[in-house]
C-alpha positions as CSV (number, residue, x, y, z in Angstrom):
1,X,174.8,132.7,26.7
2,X,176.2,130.0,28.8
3,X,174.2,126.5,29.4
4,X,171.7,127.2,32.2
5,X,171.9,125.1,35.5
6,X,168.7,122.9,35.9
7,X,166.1,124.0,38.2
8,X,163.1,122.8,39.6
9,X,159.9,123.6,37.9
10,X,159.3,124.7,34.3
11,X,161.2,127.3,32.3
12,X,159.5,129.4,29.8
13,X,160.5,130.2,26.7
14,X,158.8,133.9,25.2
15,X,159.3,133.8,21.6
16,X,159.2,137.0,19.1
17,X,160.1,135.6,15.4
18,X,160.8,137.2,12.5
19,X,162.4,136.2,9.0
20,X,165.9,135.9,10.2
21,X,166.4,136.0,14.2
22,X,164.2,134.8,17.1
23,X,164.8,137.1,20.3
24,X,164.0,134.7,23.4
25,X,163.3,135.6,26.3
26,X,164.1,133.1,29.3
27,X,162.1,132.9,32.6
28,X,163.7,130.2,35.1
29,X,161.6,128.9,37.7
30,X,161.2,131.3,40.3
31,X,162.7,134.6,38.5
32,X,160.3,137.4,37.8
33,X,162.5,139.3,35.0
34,X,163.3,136.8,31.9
35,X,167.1,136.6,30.9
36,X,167.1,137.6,26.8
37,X,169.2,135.8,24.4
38,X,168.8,136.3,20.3
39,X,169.4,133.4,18.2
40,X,169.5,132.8,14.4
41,X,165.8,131.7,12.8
42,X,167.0,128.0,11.6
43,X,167.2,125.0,12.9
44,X,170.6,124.2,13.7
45,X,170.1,127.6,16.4
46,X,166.8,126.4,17.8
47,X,168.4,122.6,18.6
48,X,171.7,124.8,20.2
49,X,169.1,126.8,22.6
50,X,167.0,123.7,23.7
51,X,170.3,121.8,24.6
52,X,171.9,124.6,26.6
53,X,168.5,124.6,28.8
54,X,168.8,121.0,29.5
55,X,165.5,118.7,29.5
56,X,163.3,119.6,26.7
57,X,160.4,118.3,28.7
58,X,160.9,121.2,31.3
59,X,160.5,123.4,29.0
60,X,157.7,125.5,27.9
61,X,157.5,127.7,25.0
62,X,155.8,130.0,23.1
63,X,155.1,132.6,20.0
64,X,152.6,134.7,18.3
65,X,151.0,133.6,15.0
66,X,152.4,135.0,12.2
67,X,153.8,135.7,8.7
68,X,156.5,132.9,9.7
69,X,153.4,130.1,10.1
70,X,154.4,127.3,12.5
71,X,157.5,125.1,11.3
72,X,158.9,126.6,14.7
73,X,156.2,124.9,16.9
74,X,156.4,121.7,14.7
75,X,160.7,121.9,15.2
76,X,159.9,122.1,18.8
77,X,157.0,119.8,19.3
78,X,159.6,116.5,17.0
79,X,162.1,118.1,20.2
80,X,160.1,117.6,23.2
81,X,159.2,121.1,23.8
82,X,155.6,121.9,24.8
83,X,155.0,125.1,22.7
84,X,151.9,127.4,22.1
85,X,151.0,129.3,19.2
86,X,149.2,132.5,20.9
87,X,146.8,134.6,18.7
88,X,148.6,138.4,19.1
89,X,145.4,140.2,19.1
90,X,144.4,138.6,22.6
91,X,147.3,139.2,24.5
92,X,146.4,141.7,27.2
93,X,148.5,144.8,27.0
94,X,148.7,148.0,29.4
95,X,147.1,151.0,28.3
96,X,149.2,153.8,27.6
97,X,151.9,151.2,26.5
98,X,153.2,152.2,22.8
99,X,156.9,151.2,22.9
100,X,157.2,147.8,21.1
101,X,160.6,146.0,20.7
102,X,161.5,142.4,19.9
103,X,163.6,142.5,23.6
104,X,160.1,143.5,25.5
105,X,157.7,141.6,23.4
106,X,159.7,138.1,24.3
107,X,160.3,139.1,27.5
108,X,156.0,139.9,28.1
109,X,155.5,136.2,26.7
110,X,157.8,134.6,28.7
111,X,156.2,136.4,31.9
112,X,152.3,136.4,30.5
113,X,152.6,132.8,29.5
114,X,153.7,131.8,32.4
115,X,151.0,133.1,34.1
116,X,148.7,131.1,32.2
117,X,146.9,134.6,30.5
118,X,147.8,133.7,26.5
119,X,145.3,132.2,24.3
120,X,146.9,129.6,22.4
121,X,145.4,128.8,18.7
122,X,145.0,125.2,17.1
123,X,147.9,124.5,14.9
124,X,146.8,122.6,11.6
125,X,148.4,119.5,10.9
126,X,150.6,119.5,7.5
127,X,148.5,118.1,5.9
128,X,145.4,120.6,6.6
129,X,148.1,123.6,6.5
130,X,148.8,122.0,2.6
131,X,145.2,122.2,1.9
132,X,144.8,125.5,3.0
133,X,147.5,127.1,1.1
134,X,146.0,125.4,-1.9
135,X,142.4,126.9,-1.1
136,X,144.5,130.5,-0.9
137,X,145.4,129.9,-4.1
138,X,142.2,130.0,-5.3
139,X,141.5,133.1,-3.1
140,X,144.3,135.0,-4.6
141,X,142.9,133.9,-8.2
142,X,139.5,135.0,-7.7
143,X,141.0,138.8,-6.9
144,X,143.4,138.6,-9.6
145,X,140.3,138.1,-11.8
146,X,138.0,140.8,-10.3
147,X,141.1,143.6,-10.7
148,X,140.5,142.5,-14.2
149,X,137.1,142.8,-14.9
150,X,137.5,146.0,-13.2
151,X,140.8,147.4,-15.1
152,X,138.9,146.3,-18.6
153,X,135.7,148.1,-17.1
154,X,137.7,151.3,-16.5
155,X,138.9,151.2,-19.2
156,X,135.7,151.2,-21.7
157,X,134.3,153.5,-19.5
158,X,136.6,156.0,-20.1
159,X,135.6,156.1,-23.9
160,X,131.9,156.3,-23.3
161,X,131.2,152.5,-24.0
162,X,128.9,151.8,-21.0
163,X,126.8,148.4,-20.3
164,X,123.4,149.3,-19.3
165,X,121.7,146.1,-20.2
166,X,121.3,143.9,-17.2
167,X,124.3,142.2,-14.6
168,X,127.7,142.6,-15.2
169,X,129.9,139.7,-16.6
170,X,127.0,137.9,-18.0
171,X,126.7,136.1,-21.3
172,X,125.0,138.8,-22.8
173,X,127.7,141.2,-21.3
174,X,130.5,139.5,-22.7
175,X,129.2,139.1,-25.9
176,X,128.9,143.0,-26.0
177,X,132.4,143.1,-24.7
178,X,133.6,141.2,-27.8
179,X,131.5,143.5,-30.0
180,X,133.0,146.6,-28.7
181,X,135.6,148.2,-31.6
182,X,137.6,151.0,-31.7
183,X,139.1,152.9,-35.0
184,X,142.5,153.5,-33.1
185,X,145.1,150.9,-33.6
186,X,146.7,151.7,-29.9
187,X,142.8,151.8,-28.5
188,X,142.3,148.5,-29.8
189,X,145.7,147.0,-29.0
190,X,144.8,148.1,-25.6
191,X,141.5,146.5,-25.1
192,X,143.0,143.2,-26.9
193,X,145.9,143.1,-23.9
194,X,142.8,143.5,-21.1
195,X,140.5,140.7,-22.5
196,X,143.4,138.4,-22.8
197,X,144.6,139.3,-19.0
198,X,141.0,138.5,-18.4
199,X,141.4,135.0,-20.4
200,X,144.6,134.1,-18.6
201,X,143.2,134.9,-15.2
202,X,140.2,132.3,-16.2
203,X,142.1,130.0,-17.5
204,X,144.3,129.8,-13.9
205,X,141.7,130.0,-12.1
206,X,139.7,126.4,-13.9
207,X,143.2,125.3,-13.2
208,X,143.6,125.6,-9.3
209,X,139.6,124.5,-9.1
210,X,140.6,121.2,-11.3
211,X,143.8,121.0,-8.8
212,X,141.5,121.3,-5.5
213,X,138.7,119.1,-6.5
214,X,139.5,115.7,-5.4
215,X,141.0,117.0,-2.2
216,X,137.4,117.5,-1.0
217,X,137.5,113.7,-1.0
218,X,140.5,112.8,0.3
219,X,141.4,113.2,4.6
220,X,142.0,114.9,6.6
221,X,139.4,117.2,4.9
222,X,137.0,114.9,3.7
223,X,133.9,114.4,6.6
224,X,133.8,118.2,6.9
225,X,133.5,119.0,3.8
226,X,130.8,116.1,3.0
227,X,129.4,117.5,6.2
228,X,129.2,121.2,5.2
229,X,128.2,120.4,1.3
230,X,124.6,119.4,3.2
231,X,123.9,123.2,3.2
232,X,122.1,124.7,0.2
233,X,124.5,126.9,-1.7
234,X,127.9,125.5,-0.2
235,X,129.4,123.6,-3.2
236,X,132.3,121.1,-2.7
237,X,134.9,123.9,-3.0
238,X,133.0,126.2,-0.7
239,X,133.1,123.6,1.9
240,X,136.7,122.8,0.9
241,X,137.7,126.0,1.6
242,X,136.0,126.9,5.1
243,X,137.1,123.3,6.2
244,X,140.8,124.2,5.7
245,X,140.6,128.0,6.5
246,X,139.1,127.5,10.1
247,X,140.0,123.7,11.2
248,X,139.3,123.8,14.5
249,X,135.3,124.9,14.9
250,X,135.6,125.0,18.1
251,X,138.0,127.7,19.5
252,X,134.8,129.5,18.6
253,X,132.4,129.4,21.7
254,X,129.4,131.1,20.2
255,X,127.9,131.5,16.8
256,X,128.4,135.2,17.3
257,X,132.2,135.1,17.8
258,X,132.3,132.8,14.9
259,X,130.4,135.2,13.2
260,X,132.9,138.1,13.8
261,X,135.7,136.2,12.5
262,X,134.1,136.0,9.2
263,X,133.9,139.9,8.9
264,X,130.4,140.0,8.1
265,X,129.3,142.0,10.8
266,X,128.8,146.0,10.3
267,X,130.7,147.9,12.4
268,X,129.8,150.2,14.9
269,X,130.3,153.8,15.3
270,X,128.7,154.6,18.7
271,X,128.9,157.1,21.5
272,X,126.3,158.2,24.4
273,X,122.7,158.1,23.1
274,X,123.8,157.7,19.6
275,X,124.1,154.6,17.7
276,X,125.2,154.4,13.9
277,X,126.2,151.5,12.1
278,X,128.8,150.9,8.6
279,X,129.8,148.5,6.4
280,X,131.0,144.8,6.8
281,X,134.0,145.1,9.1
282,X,135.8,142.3,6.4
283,X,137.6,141.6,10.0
284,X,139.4,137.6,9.5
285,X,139.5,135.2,6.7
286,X,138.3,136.5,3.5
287,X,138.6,133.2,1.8
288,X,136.0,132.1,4.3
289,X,133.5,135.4,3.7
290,X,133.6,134.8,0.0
291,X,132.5,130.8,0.2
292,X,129.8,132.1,2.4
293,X,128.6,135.1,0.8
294,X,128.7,133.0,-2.3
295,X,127.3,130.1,-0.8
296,X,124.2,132.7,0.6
297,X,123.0,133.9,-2.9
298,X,121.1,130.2,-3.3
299,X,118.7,131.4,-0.6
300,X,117.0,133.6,-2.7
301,X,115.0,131.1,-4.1
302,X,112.4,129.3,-2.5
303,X,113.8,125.8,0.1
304,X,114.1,123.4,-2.1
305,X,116.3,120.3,-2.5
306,X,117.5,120.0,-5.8
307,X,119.1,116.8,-7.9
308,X,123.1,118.1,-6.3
309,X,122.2,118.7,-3.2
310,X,120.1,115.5,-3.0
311,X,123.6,113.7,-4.3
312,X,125.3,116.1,-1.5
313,X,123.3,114.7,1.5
314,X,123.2,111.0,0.3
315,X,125.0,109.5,3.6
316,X,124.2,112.5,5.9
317,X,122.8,111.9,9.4
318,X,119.3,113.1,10.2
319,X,120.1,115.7,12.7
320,X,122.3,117.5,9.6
321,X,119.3,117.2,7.0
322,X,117.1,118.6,9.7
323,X,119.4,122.1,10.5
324,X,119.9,122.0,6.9
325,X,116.2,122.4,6.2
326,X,116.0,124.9,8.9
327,X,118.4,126.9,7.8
328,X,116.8,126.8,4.1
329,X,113.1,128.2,5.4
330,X,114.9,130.5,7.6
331,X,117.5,132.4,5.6
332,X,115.1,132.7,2.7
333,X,112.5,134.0,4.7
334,X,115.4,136.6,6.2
335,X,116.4,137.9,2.1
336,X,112.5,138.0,1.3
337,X,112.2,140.2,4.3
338,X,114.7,142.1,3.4
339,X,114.3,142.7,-0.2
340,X,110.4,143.3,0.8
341,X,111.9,146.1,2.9
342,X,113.9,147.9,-0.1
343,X,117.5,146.5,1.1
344,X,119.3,146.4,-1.9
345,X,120.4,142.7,-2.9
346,X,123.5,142.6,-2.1
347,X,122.8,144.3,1.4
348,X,120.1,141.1,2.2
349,X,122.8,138.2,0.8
350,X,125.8,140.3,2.8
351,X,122.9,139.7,6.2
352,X,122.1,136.0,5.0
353,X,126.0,135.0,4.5
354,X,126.1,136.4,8.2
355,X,123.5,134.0,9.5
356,X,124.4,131.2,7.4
357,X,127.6,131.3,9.3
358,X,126.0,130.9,12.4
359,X,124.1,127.8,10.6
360,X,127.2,126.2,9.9
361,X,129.1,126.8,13.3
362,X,126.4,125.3,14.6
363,X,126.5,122.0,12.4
364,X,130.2,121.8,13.1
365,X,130.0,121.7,16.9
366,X,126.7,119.9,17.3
């Protein structure tokens, strides 16, 4: 495409990215129908496009979050150009609309950000974005060890050696695991190579959670996380990891919505009179659900502030110890209510991870 005459007014730059191209589409001040150009995904490409359209500060741009995270906005932003980051699952769409192309998807930003209907999400600064990817580490870990536990499970189930004795992956149930022998020399090879996948999983994951430690310490993470470790049950890599998962606290205006994007509500199966409701929805961030859900299992004892969490709230400002305390009586009252009711435990810790959420929201945007 040819360099574009100046004209008065902002242009707007629709954005649909992928791995190797960026299809753009172009809407000049005044045009209703965006003009669509396809460019290389590198930086060399983006700088050609910017200079063609003349004054970077005229121009504003934007994309949906995704896969390719935001060096674009950040190449953009060090240019001059104003650029959102849009969350894709707010973007208003027709109904009946099911064709989907890169052409019509930048051409529908161009037109829709324009009109001011996108809702643009926070963009975390390196630093917070290095944090996070750290904390995902972790995440990743802690599956990588459950698939474990579970393939090594499977697998002495299948030869009738069955724990009945109490929790799973307890002392006492490892020690039985380590008993457990088998007269076949494959059988046995086999359960050697699962109990030291299991090992090497453990050992990883002691690794990453040595790595992440002083981070929790260290800005731009630091106050949130000395500020969330004033809740019962949220350890300094719980709080590490919902500081760097969701940043900005307040693109969340209610508990509740904060509370959806945890996935901790049950979802809803509803129609006329009739109401029934399902599991979890595990909707958003499960590195987030897991610190909480985690985190909740401490209210099932009795409020209490113990020698850590005494050490934890040191320099914390009254208003904090005082929701903190709330939310103690409160969310063990909820899991005795619950339990008293027959909910399995799991059920009542899923419902107090689900409050606690709304605790914590709350302490972030007081």
């Amino acid at each position: 495409m040819s360099s574009v005459t100046p004209a008065a007014g902002p242009i707007h730059l629709g954005m649909d990215t992928s791995k190797n191209t960026i299809v753009v589409g172009i809407l000049m001040p005044g045009d209703e129908v965006p003009v669509i150009d396809r460019i290389w995904n590198e930086e060399g490409s983006v700088r050609h496009l910017v200079g063609r359209l003349g004054d970077p500060a005229a121009l504003r741009a934007c994309y949906e979050a995704g896969p390719c995270g935001f060096e674009l906005h950040r190449l953009l932003a060090s240019m001059g150009v104003a650029c959102d980051v849009v969350a894709p699952s707010l973007i208003p769409r027709r109904a009946g609309d099911r064709v989907k192309t890169d052409r019509r998807d930048a051409s529908r930003l161009a037109r829709l950000h324009r009109a001011g209907e996108l809702t643009r999400v926070r963009v975390p600064s390196a630093a917070e974005e290095a944090v996070r990817d750290l904390v995902r580490v972790r995440a990743a870990l802690l599956a990588d060890r459950k698939r474990a536990q579970q393939r090594l499970t499977a697998m002495l189930l299948r030869h009738g050696r069955v724990w009945r004795s109490g929790s799973s992956w307890t002392q006492a149930h490892e020690q039985w695991i380590a008993g457990q022998r088998f007269e076949e020399p494959a059988l046995a090879a086999a359960l050697a190579h699962y109990r030291a996948a299991l090992d090497t999983r453990r050992a990883e994951l002691d690794a990453i959670e040595a790595e992440l430690a002083p981070w929790a310490v260290r800005e731009p993470l630091a106050g949130p996380v000395a500020q969330l470790g004033c809740y019962r049950g949220i350890a300094e890599l719980h709080s590490l990891a919902l500081a760097a998962e969701v940043a900005d606290w307040r693109r969340f205006p209610s508990a509740r919505a904060f509370m959806g994007f945890t996935g901790l509500g049950p979802g809803e199966y509803s129609s006329g009179d009739k109401t029934r409701r399902g599991s979890i929805t595990k909707a958003g961030s499960e590195p987030v659900r897991t610190a909480l859900v985690e985190a909740a299992w401490a209210y099932r004892f009795k409020p209490a502030i113990g020698v850590t969490l005494r050490r934890r709230q040191r320099d914390a400002e009254p208003g904090t110890l005082a929701r903190s305390w709330k939310a103690q009586r409160h969310l063990h009252a909820k899991y005795k209510a619950m339990t008293a009711r027959g909910k399995p435990q799991a059920v009542a810790v899923t419902a107090v991870a689900r409050e606690l959420a709304g605790f914590v929201w709350a302490e972030m945007t007081s």
